[in-house]
C-alpha positions as CSV (number, residue, x, y, z in Angstrom):
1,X,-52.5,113.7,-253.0
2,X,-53.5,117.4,-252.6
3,X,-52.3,119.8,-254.6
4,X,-50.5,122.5,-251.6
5,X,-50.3,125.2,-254.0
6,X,-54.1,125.1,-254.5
7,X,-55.1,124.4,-251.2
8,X,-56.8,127.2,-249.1
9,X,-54.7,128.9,-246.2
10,X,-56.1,127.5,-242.9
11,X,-56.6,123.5,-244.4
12,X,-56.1,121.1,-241.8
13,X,-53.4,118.9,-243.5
14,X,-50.6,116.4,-242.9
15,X,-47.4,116.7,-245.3
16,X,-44.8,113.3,-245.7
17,X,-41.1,115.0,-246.6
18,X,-38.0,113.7,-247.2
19,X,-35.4,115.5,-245.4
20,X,-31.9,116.2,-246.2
21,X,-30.3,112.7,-245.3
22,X,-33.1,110.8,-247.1
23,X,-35.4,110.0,-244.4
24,X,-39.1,110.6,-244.5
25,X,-40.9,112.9,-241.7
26,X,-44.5,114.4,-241.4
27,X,-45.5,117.5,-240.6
28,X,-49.5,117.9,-239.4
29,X,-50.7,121.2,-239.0
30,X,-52.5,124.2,-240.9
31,X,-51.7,125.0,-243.9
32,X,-50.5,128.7,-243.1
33,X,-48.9,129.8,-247.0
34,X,-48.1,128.1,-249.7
35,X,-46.1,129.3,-253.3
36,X,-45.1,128.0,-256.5
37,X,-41.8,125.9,-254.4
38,X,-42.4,126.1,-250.8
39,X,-45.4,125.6,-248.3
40,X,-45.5,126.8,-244.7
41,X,-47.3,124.7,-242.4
42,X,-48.5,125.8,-238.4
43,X,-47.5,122.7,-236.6
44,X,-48.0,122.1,-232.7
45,X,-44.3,123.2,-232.5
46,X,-44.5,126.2,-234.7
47,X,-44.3,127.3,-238.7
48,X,-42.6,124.2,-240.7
49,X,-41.4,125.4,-244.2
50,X,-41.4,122.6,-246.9
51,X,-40.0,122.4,-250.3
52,X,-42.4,121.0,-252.5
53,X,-40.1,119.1,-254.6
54,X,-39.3,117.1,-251.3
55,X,-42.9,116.2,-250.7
56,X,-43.8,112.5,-250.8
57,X,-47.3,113.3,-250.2
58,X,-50.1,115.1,-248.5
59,X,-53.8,115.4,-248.0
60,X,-56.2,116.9,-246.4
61,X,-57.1,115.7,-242.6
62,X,-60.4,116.0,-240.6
63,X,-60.3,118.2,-236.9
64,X,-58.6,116.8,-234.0
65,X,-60.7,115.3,-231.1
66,X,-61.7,117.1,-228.4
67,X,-59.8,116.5,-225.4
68,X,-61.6,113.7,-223.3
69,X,-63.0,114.8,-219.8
70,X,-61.6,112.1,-217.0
């Protein structure tokens, strides 16, 4: 597991979180900020901010494909 507070602003990372009722979600996107108890991460659907006591894990994740040509 990464450390998010170390990580460089504009990482490529997906985050595992627990939410507020116990269940587990991901959130994949940039790394946009990150502090001594939160992180922000740019998803598809727009800034995500995380509590880094609720994350389960994380790690760094390679580019996404290029869109294939049909």
């Amino acid at each position: 597991m990464i450390d998010l507070r170390m990580t460089p602003p504009g990482t490529r990372v997906v985050v595992r979180h627990r939410l507020d009722d116990g269940r587990a979600t991901d959130a994949l996107g940039f790394l946009h900020a990150s502090n001594e108890t939160h992180c922000v991460i740019a998803t598809k659907r727009g800034l995500e901010t995380i509590e880094l006591a609720a994350v389960i894990a994380a790690k760094k994740v390679p580019p996404a494909p290029e869109p294939r040509v049909r």
